[in-house]
PDB file of N, CA, C and O in Angstrom:
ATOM      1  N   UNK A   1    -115.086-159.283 242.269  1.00  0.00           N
ATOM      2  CA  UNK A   1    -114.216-160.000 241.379  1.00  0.00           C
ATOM      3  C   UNK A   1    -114.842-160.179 239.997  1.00  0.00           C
ATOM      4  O   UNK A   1    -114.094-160.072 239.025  1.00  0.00           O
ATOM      5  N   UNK A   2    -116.162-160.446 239.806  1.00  0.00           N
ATOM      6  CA  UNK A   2    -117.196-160.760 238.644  1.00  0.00           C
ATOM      7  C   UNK A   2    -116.817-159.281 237.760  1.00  0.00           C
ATOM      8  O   UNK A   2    -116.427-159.180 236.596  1.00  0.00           O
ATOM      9  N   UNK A   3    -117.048-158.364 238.622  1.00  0.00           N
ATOM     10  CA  UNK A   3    -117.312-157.220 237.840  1.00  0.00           C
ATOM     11  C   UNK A   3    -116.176-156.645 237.002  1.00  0.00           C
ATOM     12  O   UNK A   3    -116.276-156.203 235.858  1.00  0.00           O
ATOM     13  N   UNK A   4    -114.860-156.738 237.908  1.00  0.00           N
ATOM     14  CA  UNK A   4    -113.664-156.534 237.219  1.00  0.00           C
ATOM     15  C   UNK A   4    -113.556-157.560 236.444  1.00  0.00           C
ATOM     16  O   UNK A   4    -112.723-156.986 235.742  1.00  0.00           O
ATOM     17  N   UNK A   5    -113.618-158.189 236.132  1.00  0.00           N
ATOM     18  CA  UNK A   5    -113.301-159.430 235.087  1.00  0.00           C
ATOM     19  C   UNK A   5    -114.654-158.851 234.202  1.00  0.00           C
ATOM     20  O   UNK A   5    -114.647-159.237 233.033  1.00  0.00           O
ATOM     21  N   UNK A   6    -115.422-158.275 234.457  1.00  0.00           N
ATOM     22  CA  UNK A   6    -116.669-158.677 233.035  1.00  0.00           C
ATOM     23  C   UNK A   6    -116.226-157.011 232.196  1.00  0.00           C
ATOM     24  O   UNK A   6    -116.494-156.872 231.002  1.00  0.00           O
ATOM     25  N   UNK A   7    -115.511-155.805 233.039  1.00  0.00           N
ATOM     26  CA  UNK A   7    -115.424-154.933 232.929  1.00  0.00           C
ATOM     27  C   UNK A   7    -113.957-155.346 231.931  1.00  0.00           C
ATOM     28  O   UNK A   7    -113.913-154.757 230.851  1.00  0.00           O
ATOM     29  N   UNK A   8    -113.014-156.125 232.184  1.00  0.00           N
ATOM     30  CA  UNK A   8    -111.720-156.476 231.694  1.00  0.00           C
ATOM     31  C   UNK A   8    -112.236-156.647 229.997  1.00  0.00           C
ATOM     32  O   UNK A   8    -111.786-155.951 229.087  1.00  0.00           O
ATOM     33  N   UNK A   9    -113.400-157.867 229.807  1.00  0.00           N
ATOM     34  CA  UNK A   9    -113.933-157.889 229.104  1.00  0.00           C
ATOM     35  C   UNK A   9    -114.180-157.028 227.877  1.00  0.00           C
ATOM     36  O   UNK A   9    -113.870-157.411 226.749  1.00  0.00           O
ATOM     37  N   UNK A  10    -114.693-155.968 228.105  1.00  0.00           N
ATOM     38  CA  UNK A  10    -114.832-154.800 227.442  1.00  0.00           C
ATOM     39  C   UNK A  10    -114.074-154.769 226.104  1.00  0.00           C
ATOM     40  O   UNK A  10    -113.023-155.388 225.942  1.00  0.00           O
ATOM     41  N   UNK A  11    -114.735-153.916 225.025  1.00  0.00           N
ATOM     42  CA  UNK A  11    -114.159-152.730 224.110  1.00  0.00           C
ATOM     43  C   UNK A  11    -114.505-152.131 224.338  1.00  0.00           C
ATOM     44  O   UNK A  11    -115.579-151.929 224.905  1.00  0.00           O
ATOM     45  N   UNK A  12    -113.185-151.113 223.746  1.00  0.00           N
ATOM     46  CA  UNK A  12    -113.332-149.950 223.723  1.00  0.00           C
ATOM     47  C   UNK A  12    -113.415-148.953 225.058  1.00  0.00           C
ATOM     48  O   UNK A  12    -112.961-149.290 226.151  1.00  0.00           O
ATOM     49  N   UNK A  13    -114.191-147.426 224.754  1.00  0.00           N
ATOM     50  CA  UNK A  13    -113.333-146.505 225.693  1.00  0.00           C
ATOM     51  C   UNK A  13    -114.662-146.628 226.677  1.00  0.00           C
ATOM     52  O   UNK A  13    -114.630-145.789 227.577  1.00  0.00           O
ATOM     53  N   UNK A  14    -115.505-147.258 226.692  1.00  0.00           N
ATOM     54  CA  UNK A  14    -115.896-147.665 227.760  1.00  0.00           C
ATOM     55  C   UNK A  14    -115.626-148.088 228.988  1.00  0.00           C
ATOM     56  O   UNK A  14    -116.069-147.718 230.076  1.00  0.00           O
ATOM     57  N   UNK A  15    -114.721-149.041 228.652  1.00  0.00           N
ATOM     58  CA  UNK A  15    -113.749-149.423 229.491  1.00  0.00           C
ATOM     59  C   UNK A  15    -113.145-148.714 230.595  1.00  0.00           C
ATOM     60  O   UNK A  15    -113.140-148.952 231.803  1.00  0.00           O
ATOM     61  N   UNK A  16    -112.456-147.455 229.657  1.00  0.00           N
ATOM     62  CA  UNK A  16    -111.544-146.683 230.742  1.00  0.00           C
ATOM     63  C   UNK A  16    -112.476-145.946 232.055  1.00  0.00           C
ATOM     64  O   UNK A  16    -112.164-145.752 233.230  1.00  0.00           O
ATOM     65  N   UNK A  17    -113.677-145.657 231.333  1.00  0.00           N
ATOM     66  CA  UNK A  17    -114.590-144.949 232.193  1.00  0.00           C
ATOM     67  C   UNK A  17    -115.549-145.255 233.421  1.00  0.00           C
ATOM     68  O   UNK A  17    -116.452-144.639 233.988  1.00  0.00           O
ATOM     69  N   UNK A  18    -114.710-146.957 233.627  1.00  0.00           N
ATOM     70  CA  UNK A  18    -115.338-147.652 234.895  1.00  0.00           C
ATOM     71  C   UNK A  18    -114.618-147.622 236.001  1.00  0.00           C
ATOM     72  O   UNK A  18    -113.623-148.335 235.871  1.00  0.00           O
ATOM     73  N   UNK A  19    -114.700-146.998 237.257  1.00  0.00           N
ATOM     74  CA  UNK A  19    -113.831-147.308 238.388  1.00  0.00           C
ATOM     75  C   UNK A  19    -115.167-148.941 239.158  1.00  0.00           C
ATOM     76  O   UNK A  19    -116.311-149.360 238.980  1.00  0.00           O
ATOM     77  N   UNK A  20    -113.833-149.271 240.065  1.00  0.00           N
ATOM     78  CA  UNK A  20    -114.568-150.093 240.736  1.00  0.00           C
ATOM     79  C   UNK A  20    -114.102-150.021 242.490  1.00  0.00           C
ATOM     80  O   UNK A  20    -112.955-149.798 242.878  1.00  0.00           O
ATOM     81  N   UNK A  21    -114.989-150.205 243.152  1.00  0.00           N
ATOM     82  CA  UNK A  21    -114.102-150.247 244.508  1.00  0.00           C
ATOM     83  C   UNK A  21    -115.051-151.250 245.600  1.00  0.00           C
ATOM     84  O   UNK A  21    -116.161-151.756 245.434  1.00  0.00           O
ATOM     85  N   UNK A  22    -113.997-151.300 246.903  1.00  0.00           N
ATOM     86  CA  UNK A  22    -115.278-152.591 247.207  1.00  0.00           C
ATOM     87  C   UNK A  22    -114.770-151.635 248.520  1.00  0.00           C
ATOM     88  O   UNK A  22    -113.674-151.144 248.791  1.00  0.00           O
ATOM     89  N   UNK A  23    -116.134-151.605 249.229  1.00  0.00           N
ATOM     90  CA  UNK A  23    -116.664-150.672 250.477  1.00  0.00           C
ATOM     91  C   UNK A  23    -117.408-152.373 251.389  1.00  0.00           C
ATOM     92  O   UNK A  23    -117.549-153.545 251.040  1.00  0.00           O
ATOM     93  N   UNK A  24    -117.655-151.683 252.463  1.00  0.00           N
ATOM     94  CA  UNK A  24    -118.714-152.617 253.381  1.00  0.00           C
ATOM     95  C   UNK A  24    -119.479-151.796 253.483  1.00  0.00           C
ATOM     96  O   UNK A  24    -119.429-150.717 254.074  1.00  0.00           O
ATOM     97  N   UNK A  25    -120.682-152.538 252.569  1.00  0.00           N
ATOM     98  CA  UNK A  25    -121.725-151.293 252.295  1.00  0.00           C
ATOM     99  C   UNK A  25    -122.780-151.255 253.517  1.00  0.00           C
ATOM    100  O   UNK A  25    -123.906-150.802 253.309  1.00  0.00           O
ATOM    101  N   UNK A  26    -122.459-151.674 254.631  1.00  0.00           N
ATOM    102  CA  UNK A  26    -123.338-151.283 255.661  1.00  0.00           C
ATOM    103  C   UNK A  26    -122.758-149.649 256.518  1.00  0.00           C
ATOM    104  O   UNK A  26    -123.425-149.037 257.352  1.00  0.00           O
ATOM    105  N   UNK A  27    -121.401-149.258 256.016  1.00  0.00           N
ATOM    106  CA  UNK A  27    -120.815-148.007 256.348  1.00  0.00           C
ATOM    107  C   UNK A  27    -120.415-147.890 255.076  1.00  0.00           C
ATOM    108  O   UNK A  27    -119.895-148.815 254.452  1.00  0.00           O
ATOM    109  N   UNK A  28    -120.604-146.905 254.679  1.00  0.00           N
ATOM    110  CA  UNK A  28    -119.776-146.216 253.453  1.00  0.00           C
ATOM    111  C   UNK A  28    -119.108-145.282 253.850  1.00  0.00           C
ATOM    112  O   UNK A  28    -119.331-144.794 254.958  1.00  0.00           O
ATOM    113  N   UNK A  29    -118.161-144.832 253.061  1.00  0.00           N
ATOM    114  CA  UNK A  29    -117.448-144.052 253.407  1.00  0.00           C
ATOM    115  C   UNK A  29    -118.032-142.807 252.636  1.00  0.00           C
ATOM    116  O   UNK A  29    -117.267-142.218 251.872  1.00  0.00           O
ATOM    117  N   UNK A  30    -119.175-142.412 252.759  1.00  0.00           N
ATOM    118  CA  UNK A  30    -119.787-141.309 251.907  1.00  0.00           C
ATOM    119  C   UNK A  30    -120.676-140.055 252.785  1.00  0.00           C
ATOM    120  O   UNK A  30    -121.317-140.092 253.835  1.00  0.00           O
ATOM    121  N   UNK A  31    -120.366-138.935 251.788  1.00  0.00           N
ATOM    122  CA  UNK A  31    -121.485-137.810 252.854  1.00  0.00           C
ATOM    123  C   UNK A  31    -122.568-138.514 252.611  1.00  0.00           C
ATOM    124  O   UNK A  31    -122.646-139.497 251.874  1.00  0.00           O
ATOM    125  N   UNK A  32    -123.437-138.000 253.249  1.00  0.00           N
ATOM    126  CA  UNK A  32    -125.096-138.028 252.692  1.00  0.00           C
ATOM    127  C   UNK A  32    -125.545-137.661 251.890  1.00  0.00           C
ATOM    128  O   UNK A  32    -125.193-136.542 251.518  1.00  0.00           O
ATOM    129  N   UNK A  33    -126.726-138.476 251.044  1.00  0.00           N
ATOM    130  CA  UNK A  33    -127.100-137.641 249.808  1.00  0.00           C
ATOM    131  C   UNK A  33    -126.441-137.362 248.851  1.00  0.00           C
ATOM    132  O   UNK A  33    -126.668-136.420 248.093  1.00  0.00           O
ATOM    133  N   UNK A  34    -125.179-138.469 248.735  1.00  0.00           N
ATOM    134  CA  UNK A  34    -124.346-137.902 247.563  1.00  0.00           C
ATOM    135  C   UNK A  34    -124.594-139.197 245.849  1.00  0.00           C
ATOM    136  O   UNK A  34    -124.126-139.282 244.714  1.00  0.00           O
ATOM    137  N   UNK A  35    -125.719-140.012 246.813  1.00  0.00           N
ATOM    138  CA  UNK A  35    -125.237-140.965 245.615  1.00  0.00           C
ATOM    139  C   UNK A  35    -126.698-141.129 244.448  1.00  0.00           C
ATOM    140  O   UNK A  35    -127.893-141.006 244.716  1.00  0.00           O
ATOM    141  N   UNK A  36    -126.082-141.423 243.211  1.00  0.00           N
ATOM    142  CA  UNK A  36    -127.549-141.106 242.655  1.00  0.00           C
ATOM    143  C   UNK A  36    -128.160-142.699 242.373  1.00  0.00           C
ATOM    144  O   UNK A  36    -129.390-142.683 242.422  1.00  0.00           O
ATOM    145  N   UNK A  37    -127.779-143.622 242.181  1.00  0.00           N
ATOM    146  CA  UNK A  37    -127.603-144.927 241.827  1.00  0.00           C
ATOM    147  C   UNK A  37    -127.056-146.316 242.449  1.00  0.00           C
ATOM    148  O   UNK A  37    -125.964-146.737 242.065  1.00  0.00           O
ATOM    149  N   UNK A  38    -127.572-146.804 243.105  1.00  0.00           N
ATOM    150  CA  UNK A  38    -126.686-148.065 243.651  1.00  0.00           C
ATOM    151  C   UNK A  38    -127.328-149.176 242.778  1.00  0.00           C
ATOM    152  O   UNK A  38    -128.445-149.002 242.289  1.00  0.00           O
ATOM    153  N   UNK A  39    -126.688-150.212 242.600  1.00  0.00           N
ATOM    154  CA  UNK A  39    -126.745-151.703 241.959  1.00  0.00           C
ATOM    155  C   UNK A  39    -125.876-152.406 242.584  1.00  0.00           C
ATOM    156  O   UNK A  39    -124.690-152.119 242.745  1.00  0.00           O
ATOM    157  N   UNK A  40    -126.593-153.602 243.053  1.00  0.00           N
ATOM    158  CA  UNK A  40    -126.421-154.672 243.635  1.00  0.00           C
ATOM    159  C   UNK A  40    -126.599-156.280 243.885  1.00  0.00           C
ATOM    160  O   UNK A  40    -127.702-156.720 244.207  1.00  0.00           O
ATOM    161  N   UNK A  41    -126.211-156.573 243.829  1.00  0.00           N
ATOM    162  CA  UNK A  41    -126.507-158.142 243.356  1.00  0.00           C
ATOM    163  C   UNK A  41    -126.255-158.941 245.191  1.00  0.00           C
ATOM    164  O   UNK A  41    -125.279-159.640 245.460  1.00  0.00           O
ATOM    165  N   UNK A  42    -127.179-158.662 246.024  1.00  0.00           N
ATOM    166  CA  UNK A  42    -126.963-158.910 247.105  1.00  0.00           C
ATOM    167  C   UNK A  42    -126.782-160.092 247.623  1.00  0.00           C
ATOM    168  O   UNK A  42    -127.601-160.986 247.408  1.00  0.00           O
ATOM    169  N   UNK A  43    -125.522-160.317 248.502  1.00  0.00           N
ATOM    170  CA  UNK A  43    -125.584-161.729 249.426  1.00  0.00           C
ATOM    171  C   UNK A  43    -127.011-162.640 249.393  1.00  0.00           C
ATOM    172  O   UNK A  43    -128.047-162.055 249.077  1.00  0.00           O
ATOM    173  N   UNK A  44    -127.048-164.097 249.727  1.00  0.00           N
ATOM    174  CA  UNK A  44    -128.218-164.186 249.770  1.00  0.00           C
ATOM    175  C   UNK A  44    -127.577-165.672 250.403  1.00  0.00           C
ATOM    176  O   UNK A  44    -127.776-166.762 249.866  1.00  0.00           O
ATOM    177  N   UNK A  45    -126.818-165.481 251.578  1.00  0.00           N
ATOM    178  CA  UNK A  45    -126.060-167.189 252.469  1.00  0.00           C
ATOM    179  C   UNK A  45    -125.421-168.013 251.812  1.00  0.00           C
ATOM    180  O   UNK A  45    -124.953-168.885 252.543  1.00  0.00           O
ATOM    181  N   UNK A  46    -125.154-168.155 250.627  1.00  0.00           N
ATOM    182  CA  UNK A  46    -124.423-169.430 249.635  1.00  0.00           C
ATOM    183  C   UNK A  46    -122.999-169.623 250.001  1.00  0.00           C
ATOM    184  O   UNK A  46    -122.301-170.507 250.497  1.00  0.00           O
ATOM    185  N   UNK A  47    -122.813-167.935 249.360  1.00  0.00           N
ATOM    186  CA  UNK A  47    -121.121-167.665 249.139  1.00  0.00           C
ATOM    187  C   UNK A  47    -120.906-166.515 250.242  1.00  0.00           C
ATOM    188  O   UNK A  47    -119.847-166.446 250.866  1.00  0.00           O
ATOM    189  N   UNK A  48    -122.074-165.522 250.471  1.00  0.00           N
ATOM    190  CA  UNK A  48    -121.053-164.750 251.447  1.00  0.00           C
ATOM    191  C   UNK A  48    -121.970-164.550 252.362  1.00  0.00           C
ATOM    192  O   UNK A  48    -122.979-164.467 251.660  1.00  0.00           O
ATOM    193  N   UNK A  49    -122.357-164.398 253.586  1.00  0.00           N
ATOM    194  CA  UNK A  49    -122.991-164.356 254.708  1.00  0.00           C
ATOM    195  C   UNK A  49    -123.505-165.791 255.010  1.00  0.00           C
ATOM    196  O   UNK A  49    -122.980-166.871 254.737  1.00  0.00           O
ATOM    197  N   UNK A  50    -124.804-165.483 255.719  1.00  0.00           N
ATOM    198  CA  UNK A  50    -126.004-166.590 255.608  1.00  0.00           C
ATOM    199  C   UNK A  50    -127.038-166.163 255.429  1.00  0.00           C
ATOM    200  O   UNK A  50    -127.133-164.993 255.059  1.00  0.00           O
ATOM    201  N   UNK A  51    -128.441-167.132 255.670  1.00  0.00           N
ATOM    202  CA  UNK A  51    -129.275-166.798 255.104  1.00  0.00           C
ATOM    203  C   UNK A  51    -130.119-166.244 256.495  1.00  0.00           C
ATOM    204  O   UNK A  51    -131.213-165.681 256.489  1.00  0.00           O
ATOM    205  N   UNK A  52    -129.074-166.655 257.964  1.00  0.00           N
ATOM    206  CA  UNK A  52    -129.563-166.383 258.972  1.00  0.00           C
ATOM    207  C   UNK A  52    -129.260-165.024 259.357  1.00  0.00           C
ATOM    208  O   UNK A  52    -129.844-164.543 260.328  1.00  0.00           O
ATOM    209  N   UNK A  53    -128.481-164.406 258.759  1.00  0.00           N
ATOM    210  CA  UNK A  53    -128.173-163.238 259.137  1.00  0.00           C
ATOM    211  C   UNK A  53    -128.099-162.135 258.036  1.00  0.00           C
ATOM    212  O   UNK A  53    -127.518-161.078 258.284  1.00  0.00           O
ATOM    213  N   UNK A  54    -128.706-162.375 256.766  1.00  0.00           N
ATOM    214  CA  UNK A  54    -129.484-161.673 256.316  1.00  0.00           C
ATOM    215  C   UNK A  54    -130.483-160.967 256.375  1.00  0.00           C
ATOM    216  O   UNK A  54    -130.387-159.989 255.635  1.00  0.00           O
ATOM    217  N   UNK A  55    -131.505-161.033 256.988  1.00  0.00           N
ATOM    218  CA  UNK A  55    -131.795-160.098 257.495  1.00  0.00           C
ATOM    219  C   UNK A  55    -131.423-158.637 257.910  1.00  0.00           C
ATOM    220  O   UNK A  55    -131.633-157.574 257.327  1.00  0.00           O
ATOM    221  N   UNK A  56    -130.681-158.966 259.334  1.00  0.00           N
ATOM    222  CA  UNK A  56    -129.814-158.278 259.513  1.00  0.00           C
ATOM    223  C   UNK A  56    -129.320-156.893 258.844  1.00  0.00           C
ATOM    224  O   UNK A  56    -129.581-155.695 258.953  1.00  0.00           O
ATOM    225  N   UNK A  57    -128.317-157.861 257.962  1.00  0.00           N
ATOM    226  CA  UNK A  57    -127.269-157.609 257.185  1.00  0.00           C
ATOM    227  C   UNK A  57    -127.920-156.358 255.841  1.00  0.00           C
ATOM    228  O   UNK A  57    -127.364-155.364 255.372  1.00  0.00           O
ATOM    229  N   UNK A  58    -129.385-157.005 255.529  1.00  0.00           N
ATOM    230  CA  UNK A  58    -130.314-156.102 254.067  1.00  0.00           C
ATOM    231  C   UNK A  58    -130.660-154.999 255.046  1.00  0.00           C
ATOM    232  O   UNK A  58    -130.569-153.801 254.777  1.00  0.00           O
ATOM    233  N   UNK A  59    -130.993-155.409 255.997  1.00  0.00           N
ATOM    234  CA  UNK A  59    -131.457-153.768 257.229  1.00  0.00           C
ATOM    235  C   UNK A  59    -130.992-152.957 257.119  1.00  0.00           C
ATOM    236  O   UNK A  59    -131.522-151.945 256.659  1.00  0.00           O
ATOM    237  N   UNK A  60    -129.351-153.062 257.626  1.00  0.00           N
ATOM    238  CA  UNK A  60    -128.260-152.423 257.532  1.00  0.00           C
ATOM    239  C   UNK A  60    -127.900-151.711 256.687  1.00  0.00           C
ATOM    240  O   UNK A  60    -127.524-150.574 256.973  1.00  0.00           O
ATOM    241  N   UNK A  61    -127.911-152.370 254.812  1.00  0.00           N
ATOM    242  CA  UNK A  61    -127.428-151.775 253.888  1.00  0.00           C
ATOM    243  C   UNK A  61    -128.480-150.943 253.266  1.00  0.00           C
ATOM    244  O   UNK A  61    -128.194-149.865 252.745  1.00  0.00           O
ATOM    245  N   UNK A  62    -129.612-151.377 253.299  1.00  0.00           N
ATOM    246  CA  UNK A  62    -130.984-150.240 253.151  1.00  0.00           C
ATOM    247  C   UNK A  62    -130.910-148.996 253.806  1.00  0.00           C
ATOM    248  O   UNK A  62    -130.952-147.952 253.154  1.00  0.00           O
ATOM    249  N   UNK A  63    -130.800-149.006 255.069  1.00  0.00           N
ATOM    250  CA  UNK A  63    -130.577-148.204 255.887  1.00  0.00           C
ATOM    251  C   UNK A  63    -129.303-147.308 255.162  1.00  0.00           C
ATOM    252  O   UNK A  63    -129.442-146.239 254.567  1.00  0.00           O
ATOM    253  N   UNK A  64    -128.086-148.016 255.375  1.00  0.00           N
ATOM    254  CA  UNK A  64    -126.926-146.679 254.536  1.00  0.00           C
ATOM    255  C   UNK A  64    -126.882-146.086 253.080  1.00  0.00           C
ATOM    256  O   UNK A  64    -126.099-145.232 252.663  1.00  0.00           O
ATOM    257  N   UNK A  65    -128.134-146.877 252.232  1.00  0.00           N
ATOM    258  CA  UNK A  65    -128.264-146.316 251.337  1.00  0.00           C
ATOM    259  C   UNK A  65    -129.307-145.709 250.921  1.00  0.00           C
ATOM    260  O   UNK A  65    -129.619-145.497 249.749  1.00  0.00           O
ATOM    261  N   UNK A  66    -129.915-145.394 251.951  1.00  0.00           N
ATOM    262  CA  UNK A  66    -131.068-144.328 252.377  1.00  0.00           C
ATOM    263  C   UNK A  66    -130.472-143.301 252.635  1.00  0.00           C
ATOM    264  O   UNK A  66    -130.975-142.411 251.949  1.00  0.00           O
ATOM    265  N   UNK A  67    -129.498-142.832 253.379  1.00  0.00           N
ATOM    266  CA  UNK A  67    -128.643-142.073 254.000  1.00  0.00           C
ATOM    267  C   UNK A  67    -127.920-141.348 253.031  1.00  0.00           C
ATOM    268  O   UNK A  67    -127.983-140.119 253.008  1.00  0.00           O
ATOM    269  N   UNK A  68    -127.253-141.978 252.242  1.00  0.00           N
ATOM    270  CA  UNK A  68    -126.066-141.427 251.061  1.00  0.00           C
ATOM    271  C   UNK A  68    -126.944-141.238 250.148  1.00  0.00           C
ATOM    272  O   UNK A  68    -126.514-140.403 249.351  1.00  0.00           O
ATOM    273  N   UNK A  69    -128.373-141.754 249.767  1.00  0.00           N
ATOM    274  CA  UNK A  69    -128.754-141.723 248.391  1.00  0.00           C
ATOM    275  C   UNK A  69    -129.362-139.814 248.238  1.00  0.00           C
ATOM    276  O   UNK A  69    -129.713-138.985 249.078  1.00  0.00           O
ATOM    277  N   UNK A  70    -129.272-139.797 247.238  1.00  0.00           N
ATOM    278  CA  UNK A  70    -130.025-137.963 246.953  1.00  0.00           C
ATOM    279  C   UNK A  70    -131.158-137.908 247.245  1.00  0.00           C
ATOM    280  O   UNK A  70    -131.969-138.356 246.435  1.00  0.00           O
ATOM    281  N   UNK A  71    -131.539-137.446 248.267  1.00  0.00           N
ATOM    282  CA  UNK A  71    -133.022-137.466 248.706  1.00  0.00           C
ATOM    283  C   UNK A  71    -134.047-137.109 247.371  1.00  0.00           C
ATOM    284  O   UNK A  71    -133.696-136.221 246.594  1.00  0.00           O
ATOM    285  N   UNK A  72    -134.971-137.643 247.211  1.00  0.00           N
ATOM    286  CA  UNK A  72    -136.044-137.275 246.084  1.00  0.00           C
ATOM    287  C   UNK A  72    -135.352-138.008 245.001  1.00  0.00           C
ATOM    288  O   UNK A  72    -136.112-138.005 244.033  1.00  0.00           O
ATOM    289  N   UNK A  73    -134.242-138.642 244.721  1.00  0.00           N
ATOM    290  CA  UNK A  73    -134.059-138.811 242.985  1.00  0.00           C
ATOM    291  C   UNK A  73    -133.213-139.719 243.045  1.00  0.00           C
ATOM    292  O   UNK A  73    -132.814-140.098 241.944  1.00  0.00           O
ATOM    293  N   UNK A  74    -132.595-140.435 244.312  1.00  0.00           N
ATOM    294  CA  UNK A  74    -131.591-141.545 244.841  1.00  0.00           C
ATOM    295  C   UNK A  74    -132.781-142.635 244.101  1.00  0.00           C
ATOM    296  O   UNK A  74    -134.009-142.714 244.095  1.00  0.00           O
ATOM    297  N   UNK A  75    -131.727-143.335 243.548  1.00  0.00           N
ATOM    298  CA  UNK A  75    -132.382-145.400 243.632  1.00  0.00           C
ATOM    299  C   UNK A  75    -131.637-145.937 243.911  1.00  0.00           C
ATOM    300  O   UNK A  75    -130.580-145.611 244.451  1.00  0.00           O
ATOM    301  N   UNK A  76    -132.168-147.256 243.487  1.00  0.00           N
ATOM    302  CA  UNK A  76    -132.023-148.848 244.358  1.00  0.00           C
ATOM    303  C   UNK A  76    -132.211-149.600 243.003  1.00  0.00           C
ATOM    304  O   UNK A  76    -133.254-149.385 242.384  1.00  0.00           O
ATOM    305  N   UNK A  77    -131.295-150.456 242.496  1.00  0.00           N
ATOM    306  CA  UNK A  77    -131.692-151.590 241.875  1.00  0.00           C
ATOM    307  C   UNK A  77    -131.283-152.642 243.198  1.00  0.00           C
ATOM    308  O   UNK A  77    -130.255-152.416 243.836  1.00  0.00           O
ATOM    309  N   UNK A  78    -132.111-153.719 243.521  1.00  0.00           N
ATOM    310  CA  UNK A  78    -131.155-154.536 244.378  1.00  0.00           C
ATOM    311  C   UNK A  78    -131.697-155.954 244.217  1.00  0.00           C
ATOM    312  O   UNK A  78    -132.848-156.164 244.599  1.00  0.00           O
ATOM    313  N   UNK A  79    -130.965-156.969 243.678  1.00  0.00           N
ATOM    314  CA  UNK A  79    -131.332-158.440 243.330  1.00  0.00           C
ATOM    315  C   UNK A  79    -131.114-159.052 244.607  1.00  0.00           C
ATOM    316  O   UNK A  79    -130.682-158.412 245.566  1.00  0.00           O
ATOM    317  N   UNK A  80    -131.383-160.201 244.648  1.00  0.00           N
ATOM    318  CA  UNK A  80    -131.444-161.364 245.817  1.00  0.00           C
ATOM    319  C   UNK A  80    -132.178-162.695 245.439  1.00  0.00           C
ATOM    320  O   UNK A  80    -132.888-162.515 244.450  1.00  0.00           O
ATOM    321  N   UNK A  81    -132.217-163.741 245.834  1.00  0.00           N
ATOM    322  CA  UNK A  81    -132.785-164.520 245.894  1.00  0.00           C
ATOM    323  C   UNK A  81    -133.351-164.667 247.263  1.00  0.00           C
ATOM    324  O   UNK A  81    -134.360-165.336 247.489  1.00  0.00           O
ATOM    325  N   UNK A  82    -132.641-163.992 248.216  1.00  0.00           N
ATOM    326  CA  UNK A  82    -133.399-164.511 249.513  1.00  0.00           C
ATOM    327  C   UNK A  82    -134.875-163.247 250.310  1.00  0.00           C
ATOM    328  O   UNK A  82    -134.981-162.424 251.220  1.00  0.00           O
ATOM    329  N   UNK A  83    -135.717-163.855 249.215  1.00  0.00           N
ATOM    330  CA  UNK A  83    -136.286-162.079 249.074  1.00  0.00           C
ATOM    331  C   UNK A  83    -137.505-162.359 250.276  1.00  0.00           C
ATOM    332  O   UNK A  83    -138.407-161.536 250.433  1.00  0.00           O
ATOM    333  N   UNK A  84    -137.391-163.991 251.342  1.00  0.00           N
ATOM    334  CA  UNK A  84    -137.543-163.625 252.678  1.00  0.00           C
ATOM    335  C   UNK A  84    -136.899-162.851 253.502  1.00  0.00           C
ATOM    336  O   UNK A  84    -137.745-162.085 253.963  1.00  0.00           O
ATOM    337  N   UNK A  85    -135.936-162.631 253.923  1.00  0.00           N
ATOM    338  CA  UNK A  85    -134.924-162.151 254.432  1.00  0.00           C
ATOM    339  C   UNK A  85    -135.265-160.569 253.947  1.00  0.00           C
ATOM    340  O   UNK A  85    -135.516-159.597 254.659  1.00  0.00           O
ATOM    341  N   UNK A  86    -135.178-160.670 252.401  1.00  0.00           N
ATOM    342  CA  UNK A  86    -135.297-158.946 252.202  1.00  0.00           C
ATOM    343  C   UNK A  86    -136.609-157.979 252.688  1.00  0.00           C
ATOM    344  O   UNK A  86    -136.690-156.789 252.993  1.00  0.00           O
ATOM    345  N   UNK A  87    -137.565-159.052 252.608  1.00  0.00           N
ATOM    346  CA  UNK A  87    -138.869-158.460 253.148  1.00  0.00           C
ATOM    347  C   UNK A  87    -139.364-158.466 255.041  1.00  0.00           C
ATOM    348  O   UNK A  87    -140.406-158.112 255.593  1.00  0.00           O
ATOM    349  N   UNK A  88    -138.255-158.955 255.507  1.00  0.00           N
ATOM    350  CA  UNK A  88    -138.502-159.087 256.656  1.00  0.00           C
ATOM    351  C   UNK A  88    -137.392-157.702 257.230  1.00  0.00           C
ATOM    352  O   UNK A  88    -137.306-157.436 258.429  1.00  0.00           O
TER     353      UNK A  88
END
């Protein structure tokens, strides 16, 4: 919701050149190896999961974006605050 609204925001033809879509990024709907970039501003129990099942939940999405990312040249930006959870 943040993103479409900050993207609404915008000038100019920037603008036009943003898609947005919302997946459950523990399955994507993607081949493998197709993605070059993910950014994420991850759950962290407040507003969407918990902090108990985070864990979990960062396993999961690491894991599928290991999978889809381009082997050798794929990244990861990925924020959190619950960066127990992320390290466990």
């Amino acid at each position: 919701m943040r993103t479409k609204a900050n993207i609404s925001s915008m000038e100019g033809q920037q603008r036009s050149k943003i898609n947005t879509l919302t997946w459950d990024a523990t399955k994507l709907p993607l081949r493998d190896g197709v993605v070059d970039l993910f950014i994420s501003d991850l759950p962290f129990g407040k507003r969407c999961g918990s902090k108990k099942g985070n864990p979990h939940l960062y396993t999961n999405v690491v894991r599928e974006m290991a999978r889809t990312a381009v082997p050798g040249t794929g990244r990861a930006v990925l924020l959190t605050h619950d960066t127990r959870s992320f390290c466990k």
